[in-house]
N, C-alpha and C positions, 0 to 999 in steps of 0.2 A: 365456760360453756354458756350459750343462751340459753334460754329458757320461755318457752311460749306456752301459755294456758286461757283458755276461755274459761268463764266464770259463766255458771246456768243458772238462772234464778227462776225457775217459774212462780207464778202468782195469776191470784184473782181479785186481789183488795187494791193492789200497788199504792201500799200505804209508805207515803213518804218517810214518814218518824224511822219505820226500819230501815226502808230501802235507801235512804241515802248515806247512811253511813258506809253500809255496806258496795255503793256506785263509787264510795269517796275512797275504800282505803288505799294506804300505802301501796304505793307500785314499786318494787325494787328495782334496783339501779339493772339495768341490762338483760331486765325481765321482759317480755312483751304480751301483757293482760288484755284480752277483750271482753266485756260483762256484756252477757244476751240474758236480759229481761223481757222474758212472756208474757204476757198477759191472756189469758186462759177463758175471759171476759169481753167477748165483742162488742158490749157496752157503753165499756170502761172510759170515764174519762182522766186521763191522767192529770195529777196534779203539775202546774207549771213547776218547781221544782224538779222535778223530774223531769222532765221536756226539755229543761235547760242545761241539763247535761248529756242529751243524748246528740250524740254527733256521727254515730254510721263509721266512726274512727275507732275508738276507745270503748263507748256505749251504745251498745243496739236497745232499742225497743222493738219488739215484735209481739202484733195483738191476731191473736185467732180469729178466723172468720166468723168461729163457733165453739161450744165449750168444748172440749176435746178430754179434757182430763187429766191428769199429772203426767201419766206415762208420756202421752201423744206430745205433751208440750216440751217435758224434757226433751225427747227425740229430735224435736224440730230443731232447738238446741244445740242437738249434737250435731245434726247438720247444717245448721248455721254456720258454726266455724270451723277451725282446722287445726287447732295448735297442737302441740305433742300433749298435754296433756287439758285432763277434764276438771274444771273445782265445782260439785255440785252445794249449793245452798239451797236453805231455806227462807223462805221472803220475812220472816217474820222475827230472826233472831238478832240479839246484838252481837255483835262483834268487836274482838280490837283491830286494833290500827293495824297490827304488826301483824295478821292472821297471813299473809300473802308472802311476807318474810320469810316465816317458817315454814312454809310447803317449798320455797324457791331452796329453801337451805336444804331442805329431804330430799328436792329434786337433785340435789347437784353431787348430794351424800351417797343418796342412791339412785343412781337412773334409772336401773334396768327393772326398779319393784313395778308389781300390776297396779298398784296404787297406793295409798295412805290414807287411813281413816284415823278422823277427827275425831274433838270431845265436844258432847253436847251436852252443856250442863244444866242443871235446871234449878228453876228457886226453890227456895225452901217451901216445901208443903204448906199451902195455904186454908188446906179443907183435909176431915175425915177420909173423905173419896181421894184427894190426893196422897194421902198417906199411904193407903192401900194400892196404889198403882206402883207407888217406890217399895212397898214389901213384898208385893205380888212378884215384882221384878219384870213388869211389862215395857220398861222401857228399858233392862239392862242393858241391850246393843249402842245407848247414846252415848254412854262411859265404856263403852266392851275395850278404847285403845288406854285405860287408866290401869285397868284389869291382868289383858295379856300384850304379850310383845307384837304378835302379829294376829289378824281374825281371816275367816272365809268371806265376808259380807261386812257392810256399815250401813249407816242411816245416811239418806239422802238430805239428811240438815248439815252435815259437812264430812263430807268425803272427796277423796280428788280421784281420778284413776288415768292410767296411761291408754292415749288413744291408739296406740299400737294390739294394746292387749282386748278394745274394744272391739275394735275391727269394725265388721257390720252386725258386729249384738245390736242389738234394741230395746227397751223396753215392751214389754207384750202387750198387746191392747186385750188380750185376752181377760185379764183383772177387770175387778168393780172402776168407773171412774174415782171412786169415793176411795181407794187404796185399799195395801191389803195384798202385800205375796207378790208384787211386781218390780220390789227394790232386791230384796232376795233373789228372785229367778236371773234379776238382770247384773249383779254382783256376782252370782255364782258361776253362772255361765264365762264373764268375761276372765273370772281365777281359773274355769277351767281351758278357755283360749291362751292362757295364760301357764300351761302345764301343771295347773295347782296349787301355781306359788300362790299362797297368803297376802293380801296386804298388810303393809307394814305399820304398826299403830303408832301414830305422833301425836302424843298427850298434851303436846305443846301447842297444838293447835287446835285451843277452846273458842266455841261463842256456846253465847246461851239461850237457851228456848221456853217461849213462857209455857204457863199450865193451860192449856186449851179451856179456857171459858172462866178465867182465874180459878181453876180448879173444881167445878161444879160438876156436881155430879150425871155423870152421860156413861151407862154402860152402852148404850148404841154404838160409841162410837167400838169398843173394843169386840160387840159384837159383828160390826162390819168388817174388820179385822182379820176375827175367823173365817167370814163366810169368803173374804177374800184370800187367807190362807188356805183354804180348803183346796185351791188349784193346785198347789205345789208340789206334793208329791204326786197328784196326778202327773203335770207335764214334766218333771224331773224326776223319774220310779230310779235314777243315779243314788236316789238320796233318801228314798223311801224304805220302812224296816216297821213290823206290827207290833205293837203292845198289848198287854191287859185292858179291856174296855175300860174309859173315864167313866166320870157319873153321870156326865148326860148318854153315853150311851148306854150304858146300864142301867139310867131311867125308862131310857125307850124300852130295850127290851122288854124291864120291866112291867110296862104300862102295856104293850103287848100281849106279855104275860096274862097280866091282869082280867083282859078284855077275851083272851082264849078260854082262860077259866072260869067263868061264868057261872054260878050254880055247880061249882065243884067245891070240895073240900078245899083243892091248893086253892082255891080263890084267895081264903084268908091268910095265908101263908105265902101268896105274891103279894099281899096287900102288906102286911108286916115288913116283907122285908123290903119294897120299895122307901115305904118310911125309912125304915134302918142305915138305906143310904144315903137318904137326905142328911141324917143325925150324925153317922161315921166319915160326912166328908167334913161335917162343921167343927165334929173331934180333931180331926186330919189337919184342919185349918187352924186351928186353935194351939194345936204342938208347932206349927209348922208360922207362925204370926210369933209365939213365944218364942223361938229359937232364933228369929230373924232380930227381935225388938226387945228381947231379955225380959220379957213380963205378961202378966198375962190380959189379953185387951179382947174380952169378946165381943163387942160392936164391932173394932178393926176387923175382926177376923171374919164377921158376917160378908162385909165388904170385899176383904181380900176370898172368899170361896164363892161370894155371885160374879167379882172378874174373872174369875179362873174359869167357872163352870159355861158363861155366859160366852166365853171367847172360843170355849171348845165346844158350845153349843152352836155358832156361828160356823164351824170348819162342819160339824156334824150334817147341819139344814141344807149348808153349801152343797157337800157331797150328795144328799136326799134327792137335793132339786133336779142335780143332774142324773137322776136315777144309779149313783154311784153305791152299791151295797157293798161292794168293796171297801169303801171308805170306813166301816166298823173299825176301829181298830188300829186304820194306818194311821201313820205316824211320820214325822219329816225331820230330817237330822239337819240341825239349823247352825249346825257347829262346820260341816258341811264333809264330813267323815263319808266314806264311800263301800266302805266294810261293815255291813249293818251284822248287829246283834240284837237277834228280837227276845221280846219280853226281859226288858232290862230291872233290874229292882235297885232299890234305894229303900232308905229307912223308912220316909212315907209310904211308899207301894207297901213294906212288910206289914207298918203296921197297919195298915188298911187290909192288908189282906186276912190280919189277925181279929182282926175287928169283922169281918163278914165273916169269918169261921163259927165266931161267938154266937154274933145272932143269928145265923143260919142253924148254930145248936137251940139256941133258944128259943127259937121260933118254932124247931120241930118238935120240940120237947112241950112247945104252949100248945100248939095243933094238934097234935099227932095222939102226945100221951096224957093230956090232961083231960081231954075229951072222954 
């Protein structure tokens, strides 16, 4: 059988070191590959390198009149070309030779899947902060096809999907330009044009992705993250189900609290226990860092509860902005399940909840009766 696939690379650097690898690999025998390179950059000047492989046959270049954003650029992408199926990359990963091989052999194994999601590996932790991102489990979905047989969603640093099951999905411009909750919406949707099928995980098809800034420390970025998760269960309520407030919203509350009581008794007693939850999520963090990393590392763990907190602080300010008070609470099934169960527990929720029981005793018992 043949096999046709366009290859989408959007970019704003179009830095040769990666991209030519990636314009170079392997074409298999009786496959018919065309790579559309964005440039998201109306700037840009490309390097000759690059130039010199672009032929309007094999290699497109396409440069934005203006910055448009990841979403906007993938899109145009998609409608660039035509082939039965989609290989989304990353501008900036390495890859093997052979990466086109094995998606041509998935394709011919299985036609009829909604797509294939890749592995995207990463180097070994170069920083403290990079550590904390791999225990956090902020970037699980780059390994999710090492993990399970098939997922609902992948990373748009390698994933391929059938243009059949795309249809006329899109990605939404509705997201931050800066990302954040638009590879999701656009994954989910196309599994659900798709009757639900899963794509299918091919571990055989690795590159790899560096650590954003060799690893330097940026909660912004995880922050922009949230604030761009925050859309998701808005425009997919398919996939939406509430939980127990996190810590930042039971800081807000909190601070609320705080500010209603005024010249009251509870004053001191929202003041305690706002503390209490700073303390009970860095305890929470600290079981929850040992059980991942077999020891006990409380600097990791400071790290690993300001990504966590700061990511769901982002989804929290998101929902605020949009006057969304609804958004307390909600929650987004990222596994892509459709039969929600609210207020789900796990070990951490218990013991977190055993731990506000405590100080909530002991707070009343400092307030109340020592007085």
């Amino acid at each position: 059988m043949s096999v046709s696939i366009d290859v989408i690379i959007p970019s704003y650097r179009l830095n040769p070191a990666t991209l030519l690898p990636i314009l170079n690999l392997k074409i298999p025998s009786g496959a018919l590959v065309k790579f559309y390179l964005i440039a998201d950059n109306p700037s840009i000047k490309p390097d000759e390198a690059i130039l010199q492989l672009v032929d309007n046959q094999t290699v497109f270049l396409l440069i934005n009149e203006q910055n448009i954003g990841a979403s906007a650029t993938r899109n145009r992408g998609i409608e660039a070309g035509a082939a039965s199926w989609i290989l989304f990359l990353d501008d900036d990963i390495s890859v093997n030779n052979n990466l086109l091989t094995t998606y041509v052999n998935a394709i011919k194994g299985w036609p009829y899947e909604t797509g294939f999601i890749g592995v995207v590996l990463m180097p070994p932790e170069p920083t403290l902060f990079a550590k904390a991102v791999s225990v956090n489990g902020s970037m699980g979905i780059f390994t999710v096809a090492q993990q399970k047989p098939d997922f609902a969603w992948g990373a748009t640093a390698n994933i391929m999907v059938n243009r059949k099951a795309v249809g006329n999905i899109r990605f939404s411009d509705a997201y931050p330009k800066t990302g954040g909750g638009e590879e999701v919406e656009f994954f989910l949707r196309v599994r659900q044009n798709n009757k639900f099928k899963n794509y299918k995980s091919l571990p055989a098809a690795e590159v790899t992705h560096p650590w954003w800034g060799d690893g330097s420390t940026d909660f912004l970025r995880f922050y922009r993250y949230g604030k761009g998760n925050s859309y998701l269960a808005q425009r997919n309520n398919t996939y939406r189900w509430y939980d127990f407030l996190n810590t930042p919203e039971t800081l807000l509350i909190s601070l609320i609290g705080l500010i209603c009581t005024l010249h009251q008794r509870l004053h001191m007693a929202v003041f305690f226990f706002l503390i209490a939850t700073i303390i009970i999520e860095y305890i929470v963090n600290i079981v929850r860092v040992h059980r991942s990393i077999k020891k006990f590392a409380p600097v990791l763990s400071i790290y690993v509860m300001l990504l966590r907190n700061i990511y769901e602080t982002g989804i929290l300010l998101g929902n605020i902005s949009r006057g969304r008070l609804q958004g307390l609470g909600e929650r987004f099934n990222y596994e892509g399940g459709i039969k929600q169960h609210h207020f789900r527990t796990n070990r951490f929720k218990i013991i977190k909840l055993l731990l506000y029981a405590i100080a909530m005793f002991l707070i009343y018992r400092f307030v109340y009766t020592s007085a």
